[in-house]
N, C-alpha and C positions, 0 to 999 in steps of 0.2 A: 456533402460527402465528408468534411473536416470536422462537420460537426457530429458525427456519426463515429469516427474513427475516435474522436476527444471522449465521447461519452463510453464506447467501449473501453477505451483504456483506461479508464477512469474503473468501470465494472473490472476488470481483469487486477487491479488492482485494490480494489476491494474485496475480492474473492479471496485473495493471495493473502492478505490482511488476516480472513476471517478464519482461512486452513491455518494461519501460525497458530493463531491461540487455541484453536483447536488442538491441534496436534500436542502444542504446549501442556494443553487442560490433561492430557488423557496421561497413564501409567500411573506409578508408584510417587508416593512423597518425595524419596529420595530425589527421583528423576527430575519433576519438580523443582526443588532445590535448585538443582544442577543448573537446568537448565533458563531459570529466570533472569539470568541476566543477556545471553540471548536472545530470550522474547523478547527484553527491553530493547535489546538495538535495532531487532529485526522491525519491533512496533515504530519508532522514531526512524528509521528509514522508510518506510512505508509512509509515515505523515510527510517526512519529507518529500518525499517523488511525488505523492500526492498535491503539494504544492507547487510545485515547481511542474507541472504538468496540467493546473489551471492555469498557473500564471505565462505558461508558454502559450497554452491554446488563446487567452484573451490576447497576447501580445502580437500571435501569429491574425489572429481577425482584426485587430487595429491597424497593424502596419500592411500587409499582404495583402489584404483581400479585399 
């Protein structure tokens, strides 16, 4: 079951990942512009949770289970 829920979140987090830069990619130059540096934190938040969310699931199956 944990492993199931680990891999989902993992998917649901990649998904989230791949709508930013979409949504990012799409408009005008300007917009673009604007918004790059958003996509930068929104991308580094993302790898981060992504981290911190293998190294929970490993941590949670070493000690816990």
């Amino acid at each position: 079951m944990m492993l199931a829920l680990g891999i989902l979140g993992v998917l649901v987090l990649l998904g989230g990942l791949f709508a930013t830069i979409q949504v990012a990619g799409s408009g005008d130059k300007e917009y673009q512009n604007e918004t790059k540096g958003n996509v930068t934190r929104l991308t580094l938040i993302y790898m981060a949770l992504f981290i911190i969310i293998i190294l929970g699931f490993f941590i949670y199956l070493k000690w816990f289970v």
